[in-house]
C-alpha positions as CSV (number, residue, x, y, z in Angstrom):
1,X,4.9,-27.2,14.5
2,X,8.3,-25.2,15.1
3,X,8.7,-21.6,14.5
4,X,11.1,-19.6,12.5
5,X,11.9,-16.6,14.9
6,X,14.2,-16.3,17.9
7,X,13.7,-19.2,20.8
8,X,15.0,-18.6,24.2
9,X,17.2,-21.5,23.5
10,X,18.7,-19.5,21.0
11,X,20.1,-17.3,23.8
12,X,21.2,-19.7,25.5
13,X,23.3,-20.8,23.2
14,X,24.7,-18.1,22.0
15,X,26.0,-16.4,25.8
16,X,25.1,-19.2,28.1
17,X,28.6,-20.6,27.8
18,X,30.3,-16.7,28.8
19,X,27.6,-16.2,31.4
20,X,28.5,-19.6,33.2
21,X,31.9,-18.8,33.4
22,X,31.0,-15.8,35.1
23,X,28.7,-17.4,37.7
24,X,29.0,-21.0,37.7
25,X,29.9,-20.5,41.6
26,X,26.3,-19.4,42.5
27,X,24.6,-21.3,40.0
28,X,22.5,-24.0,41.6
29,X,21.9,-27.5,40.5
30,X,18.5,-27.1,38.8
31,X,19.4,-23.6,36.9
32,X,22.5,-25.2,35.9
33,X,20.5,-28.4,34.9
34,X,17.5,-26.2,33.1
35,X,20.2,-24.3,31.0
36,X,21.8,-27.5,29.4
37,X,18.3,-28.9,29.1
38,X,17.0,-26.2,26.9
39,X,20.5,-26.1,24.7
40,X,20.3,-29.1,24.0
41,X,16.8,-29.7,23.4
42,X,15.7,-30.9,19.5
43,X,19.4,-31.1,18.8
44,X,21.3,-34.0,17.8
45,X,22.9,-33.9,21.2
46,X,19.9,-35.7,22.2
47,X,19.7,-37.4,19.7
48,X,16.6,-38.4,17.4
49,X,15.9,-40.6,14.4
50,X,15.0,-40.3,10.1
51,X,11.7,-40.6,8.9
52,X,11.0,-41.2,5.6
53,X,7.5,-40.6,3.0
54,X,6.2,-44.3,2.5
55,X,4.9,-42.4,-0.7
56,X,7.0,-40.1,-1.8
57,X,10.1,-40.9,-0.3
58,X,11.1,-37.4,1.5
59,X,13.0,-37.5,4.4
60,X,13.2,-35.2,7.6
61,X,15.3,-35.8,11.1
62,X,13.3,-35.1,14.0
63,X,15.3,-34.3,17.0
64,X,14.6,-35.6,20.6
65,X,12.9,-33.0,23.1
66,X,15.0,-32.0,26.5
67,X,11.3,-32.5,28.3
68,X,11.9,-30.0,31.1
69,X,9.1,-28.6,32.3
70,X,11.7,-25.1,32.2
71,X,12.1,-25.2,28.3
72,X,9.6,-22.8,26.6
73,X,9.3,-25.8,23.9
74,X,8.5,-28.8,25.8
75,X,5.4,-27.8,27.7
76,X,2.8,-28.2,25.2
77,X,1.9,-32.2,25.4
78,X,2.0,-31.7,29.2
79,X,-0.6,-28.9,29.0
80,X,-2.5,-30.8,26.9
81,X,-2.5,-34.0,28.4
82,X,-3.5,-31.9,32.2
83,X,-6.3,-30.3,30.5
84,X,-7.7,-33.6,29.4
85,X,-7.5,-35.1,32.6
86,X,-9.2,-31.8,34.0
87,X,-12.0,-31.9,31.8
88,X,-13.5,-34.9,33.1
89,X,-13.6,-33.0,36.8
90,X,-15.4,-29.7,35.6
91,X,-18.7,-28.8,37.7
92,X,-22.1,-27.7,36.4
93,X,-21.3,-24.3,38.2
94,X,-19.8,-20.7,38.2
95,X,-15.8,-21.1,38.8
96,X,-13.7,-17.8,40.5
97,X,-10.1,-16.8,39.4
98,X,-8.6,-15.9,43.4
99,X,-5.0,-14.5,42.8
100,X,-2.9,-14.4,46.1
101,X,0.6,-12.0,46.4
102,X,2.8,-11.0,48.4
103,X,4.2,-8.1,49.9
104,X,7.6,-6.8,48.2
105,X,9.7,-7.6,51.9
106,X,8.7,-11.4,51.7
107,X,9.5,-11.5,47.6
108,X,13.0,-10.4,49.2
109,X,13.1,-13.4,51.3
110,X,11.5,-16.2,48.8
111,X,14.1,-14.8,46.4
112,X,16.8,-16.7,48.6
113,X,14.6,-19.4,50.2
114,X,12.7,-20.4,47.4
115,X,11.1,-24.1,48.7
116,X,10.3,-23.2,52.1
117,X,8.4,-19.7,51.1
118,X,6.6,-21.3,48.4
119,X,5.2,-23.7,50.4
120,X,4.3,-21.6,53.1
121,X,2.4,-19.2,49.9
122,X,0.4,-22.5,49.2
123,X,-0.5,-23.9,52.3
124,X,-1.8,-19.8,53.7
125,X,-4.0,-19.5,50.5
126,X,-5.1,-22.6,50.9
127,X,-6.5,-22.5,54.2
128,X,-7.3,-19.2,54.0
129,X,-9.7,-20.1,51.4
130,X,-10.8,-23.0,52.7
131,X,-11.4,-21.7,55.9
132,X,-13.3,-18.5,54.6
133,X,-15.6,-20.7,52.5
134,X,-16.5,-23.2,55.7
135,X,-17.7,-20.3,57.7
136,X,-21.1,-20.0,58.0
137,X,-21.3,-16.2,57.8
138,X,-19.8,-16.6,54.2
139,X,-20.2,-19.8,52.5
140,X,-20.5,-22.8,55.0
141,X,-18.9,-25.4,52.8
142,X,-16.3,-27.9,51.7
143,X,-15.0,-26.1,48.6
144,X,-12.4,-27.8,46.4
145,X,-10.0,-25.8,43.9
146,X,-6.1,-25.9,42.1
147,X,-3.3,-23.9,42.7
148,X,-0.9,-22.5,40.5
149,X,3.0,-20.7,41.4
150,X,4.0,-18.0,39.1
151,X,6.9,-16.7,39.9
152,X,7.2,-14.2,37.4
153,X,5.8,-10.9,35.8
154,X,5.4,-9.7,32.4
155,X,9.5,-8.1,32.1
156,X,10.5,-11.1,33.8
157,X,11.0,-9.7,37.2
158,X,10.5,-11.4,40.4
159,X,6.8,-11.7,41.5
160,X,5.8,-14.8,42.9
161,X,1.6,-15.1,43.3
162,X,-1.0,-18.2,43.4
163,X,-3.5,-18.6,40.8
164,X,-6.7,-20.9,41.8
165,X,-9.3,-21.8,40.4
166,X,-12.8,-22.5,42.5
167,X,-15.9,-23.8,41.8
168,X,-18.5,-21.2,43.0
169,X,-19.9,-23.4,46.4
170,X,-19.0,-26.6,47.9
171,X,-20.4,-29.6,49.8
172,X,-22.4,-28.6,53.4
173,X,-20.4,-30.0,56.2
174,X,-22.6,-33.0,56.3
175,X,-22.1,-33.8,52.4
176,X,-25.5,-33.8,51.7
177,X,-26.6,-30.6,49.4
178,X,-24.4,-28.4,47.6
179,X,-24.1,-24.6,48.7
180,X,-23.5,-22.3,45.9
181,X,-22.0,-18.7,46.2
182,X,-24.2,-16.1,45.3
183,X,-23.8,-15.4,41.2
184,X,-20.9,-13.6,40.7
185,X,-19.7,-13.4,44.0
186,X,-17.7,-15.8,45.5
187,X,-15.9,-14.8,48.7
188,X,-15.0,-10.7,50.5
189,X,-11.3,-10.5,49.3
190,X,-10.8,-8.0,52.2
191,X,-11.5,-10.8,54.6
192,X,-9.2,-13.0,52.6
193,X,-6.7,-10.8,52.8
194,X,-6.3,-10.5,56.1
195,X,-6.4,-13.8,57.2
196,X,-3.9,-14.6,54.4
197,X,-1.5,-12.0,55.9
198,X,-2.1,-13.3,59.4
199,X,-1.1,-16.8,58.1
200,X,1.1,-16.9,56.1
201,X,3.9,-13.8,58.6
202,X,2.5,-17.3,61.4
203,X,3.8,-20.0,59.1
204,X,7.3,-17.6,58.0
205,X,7.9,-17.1,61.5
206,X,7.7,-21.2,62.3
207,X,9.9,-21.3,59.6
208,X,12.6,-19.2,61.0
209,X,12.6,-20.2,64.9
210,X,13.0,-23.8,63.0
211,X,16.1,-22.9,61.2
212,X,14.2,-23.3,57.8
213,X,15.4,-19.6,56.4
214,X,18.9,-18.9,55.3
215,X,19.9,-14.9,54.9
216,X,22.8,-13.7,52.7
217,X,24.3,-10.6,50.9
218,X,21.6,-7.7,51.6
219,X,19.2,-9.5,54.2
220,X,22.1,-11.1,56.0
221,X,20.9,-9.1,58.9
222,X,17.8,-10.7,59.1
223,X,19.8,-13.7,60.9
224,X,18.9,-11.5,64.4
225,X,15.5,-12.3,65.3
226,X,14.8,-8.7,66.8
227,X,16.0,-7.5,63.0
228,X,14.0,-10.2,61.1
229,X,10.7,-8.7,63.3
230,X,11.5,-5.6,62.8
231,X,11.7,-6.3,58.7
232,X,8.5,-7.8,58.6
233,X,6.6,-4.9,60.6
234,X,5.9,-3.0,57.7
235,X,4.4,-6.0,55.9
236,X,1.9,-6.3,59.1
237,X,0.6,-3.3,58.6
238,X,-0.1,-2.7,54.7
239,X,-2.8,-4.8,53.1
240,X,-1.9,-7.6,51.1
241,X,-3.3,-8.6,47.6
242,X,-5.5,-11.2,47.3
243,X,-8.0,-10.5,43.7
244,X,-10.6,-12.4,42.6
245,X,-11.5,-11.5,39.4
246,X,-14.9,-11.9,37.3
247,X,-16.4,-15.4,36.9
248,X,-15.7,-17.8,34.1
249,X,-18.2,-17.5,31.1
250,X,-18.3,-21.3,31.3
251,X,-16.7,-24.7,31.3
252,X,-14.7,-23.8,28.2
253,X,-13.1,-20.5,29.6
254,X,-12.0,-22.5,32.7
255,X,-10.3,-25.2,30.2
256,X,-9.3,-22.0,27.9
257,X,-7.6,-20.6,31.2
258,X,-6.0,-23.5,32.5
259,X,-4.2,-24.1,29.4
260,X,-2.6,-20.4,29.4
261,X,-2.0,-20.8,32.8
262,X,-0.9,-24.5,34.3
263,X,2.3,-25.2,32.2
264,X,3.7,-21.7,31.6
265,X,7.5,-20.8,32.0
266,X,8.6,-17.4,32.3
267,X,8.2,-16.3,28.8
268,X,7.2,-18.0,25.7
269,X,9.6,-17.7,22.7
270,X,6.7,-16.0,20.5
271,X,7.9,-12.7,22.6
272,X,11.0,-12.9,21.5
273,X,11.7,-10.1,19.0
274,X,15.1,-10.6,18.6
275,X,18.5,-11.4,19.5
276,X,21.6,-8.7,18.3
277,X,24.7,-7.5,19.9
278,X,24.4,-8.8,23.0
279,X,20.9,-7.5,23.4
280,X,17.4,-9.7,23.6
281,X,14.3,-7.7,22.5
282,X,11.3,-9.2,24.1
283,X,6.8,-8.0,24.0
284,X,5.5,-7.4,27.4
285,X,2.4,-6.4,28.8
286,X,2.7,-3.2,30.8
287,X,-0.4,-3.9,33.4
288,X,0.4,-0.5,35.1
289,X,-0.1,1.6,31.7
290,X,-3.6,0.5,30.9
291,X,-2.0,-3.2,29.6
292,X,-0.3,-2.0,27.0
293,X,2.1,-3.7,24.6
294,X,5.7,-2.6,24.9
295,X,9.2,-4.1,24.1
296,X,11.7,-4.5,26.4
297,X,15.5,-4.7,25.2
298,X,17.7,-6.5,28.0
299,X,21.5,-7.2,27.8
300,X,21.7,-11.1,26.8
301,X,23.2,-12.0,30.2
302,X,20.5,-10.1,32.6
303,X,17.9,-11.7,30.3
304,X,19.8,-15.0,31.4
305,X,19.9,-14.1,34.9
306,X,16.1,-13.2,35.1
307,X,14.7,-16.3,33.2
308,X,16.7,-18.9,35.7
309,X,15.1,-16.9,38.6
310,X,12.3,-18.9,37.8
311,X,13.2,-22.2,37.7
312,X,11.9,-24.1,40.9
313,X,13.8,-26.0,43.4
314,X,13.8,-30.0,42.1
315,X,10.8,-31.7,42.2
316,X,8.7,-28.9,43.3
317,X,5.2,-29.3,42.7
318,X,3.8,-25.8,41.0
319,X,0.3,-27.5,40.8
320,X,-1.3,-28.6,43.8
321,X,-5.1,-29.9,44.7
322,X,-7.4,-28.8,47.7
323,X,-10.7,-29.2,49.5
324,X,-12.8,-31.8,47.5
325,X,-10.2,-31.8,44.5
326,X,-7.6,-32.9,46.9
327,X,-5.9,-36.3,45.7
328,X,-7.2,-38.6,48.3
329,X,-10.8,-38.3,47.8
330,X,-11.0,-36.8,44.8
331,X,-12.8,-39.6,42.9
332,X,-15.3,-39.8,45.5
333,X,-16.3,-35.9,46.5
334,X,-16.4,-35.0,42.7
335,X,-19.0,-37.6,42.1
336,X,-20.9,-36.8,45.3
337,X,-21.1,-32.9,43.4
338,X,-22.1,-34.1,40.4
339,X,-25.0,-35.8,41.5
340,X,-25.8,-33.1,44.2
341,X,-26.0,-30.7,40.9
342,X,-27.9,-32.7,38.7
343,X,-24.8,-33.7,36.3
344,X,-24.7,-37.6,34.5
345,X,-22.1,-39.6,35.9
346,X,-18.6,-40.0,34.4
347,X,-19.2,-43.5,33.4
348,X,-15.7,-43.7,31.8
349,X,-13.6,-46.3,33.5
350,X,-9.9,-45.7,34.6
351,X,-7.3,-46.7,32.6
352,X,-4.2,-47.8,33.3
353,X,-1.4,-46.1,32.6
354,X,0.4,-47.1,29.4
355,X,3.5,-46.1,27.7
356,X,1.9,-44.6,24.1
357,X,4.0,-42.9,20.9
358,X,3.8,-39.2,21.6
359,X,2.5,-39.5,18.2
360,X,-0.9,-40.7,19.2
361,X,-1.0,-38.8,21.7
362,X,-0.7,-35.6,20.1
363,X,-3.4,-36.2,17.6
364,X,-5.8,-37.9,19.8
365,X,-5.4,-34.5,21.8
366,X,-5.3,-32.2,19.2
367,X,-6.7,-34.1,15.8
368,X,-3.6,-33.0,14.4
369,X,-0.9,-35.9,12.8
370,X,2.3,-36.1,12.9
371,X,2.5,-39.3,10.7
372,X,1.2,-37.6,7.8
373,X,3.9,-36.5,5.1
374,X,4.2,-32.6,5.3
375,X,5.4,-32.7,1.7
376,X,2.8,-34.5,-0.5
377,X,0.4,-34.6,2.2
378,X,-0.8,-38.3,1.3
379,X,2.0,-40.3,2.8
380,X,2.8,-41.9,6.1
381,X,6.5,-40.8,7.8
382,X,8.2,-44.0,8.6
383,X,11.3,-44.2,11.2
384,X,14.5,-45.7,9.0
385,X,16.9,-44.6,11.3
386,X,17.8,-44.2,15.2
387,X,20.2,-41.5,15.7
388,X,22.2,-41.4,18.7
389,X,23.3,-38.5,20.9
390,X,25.8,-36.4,20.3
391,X,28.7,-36.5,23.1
392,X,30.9,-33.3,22.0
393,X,32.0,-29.9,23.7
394,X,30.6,-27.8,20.6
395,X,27.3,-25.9,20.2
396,X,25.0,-29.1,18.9
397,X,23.8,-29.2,15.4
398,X,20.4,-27.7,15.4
399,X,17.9,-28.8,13.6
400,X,16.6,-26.4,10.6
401,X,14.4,-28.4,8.6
């Protein structure tokens, strides 16, 4: 299940050490956190355990994960486990991609006040689309959808956006037929975009008069609130992206989507091309040059700098619920929509949560064992040994087999 070319780890350990001494200073906790996390991770720093062929008696050492949800390598069970959990919520209906951005002037400010911005970006999209859809002269219903930050584009640069996913209608107000969009249309983006703009520039400039937004370095003049107006003028008066692309073909685009989208880090380490005097080679997808492939060569620590750009602030929540998928109700509203549309009740009861081997897991997800013997293919692996972390100062042993 590992691959033989460069990883992003890889990187990290071979110039994170020179680059930290460089910036440690303005390194923040959860960068500083996310860089040990992916060294370390399936090394014997973490430590792991021998498994051995009840059948033909070959051994491997399998190496304990670093389970960030930064690492390019540890995201895979999550996904899959999300998806899962999603696929009991799908509607018999049409489902919208609606992609929300922002202007270049407000990247500039989420780049130094990460949390507050990003929550701003969700809560604007959200009622923005929720409001949209409950007017009568558009939809005139409860809709329900997921949001998803990215942070990021193709050469790693700083672009934060929203991905949601809609179901194409919603519940009338009285919850008593469901109103579906027309087919292939689910909302004007031009209206959405301006009530988007208008709320999200409301909820930055709450944010400032409450001493929520701190300036340094270039926007330090953006302290004076004449100078911060002034700065966001020209984002008042261009239009701002909002892009709702082409319906799903179906339930299984929607799952095939969600999977490429929910649980992505900045890049994955299949882009990687490769790492050589201080230089990182990496595929990107030039969306201005009719989506072309291209490669992109980087010195080893801008490539650093621009992948811990995207780590979120601790315990930020990149996936949020809205509308009749929000948390509260969601057991009830979803139910109420499938029987509005016709669908045969979930009659699956709720388990509780138990602590399971990520072994079952991962083949009762994906049919695929990781008990069997890769060798003779007829064995079971069976744990002989515990191995403990590694406490030392040197690059950990990594794993190779």
């Amino acid at each position: 299940m590992g691959r033989s070319g460069p990883e992003v780890a890889d990187i990290f350990r071979r110039y994170g050490a020179d680059w930290r001494e460089q910036h440690w200073a303005s390194l923040s906790t959860e960068r500083r956190a996310a860089m040990t996390a992916i060294e370390r991770c399936r090394t014997s720093a973490l430590g792991g355990h021998v498994e051995q062929c009840d059948r033909c008696g070959e051994r491997r050492i399998a190496y304990n994960s670093c389970r960030s949800r930064s690492c390019p390598k540890c995201q895979w069970l999550a996904r899959a486990e999300w998806i899962e959990a999603r696929r009991e919520e799908l509607l018999d209906t049409q489902y919208f991609h609606v992609v929300f951005t922002v202007p270049n002037e407000i990247a500039a400010i989420a780049f130094q006040n990460a949390s507050t911005v990003y929550k701003i970006l969700f809560h604007a999209a959200a009622e923005t689309l929720r409001t949209i859809a409950a007017d009568r002269r558009h939809l005139g219903a409860e809709i329900g959808f997921f949001a998803v930050l990215h942070t990021w584009g193709q050469n790693l640069s700083y672009h934060p956006h929203l991905h949601c996913v809609v179901p194409g209608g919603g519940l009338s107000p009285d919850g008593s037929r469901w109103i579906a969009c027309r087919p292939g249309f689910f909302l004007p983006v031009a209206v959405l975009s301006r009530l988007f703009r208008r709320l999200f520039l409301e909820g930055l400039q709450r944010a400032f008069d409450a001493g929520e937004l701190r300036f340094f370095s270039s926007l330090e003049r953006l302290r004076d609130p004449i100078a911060f107006r002034r700065y966001l003028d020209p984002a008042r008066q261009v239009n701002w992206v909002v892009y709702a692309k082409p319906p799903f073909a179906g339930a299984e685009q929607v799952l095939e989507y969600v999977g490429r989208y929910t649980h992505r880090v900045a890049i994955a380490n299949n882009r990687i091309v490769d790492i050589e005097d201080g230089k990182v080679r990496f595929r990107w997808k030039d969306y201005r040059n009719e989506n072309r492939q291209k490669v992109m060569t980087l010195e080893a620590g801008e490539f650093i700098r621009r992948f811990l750009v995207h780590v979120l602030p601790e315990g930020f929540q990149r996936i949020r619920y809205y509308g009749f998928m929000g948390n509260r109700y969601r057991k009830q509203k979803l139910a109420r929509c499938r029987e509005l549309l016709g669908m045969q009740q979930s009659d699956t009861a709720v388990k509780p949560k138990e602590e399971r081997d990520y072994r079952d897991k991962v083949e009762e997800l994906t049919g695929v064992s990781l008990r069997e013997c890769p060798f003779c293919r007829q064995g079971q692996m069976v744990c002989i040994e515990v191995l403990a972390p590694v406490a030392s100062q040197d690059p950990p042993f990594l794993d190779t087999s």
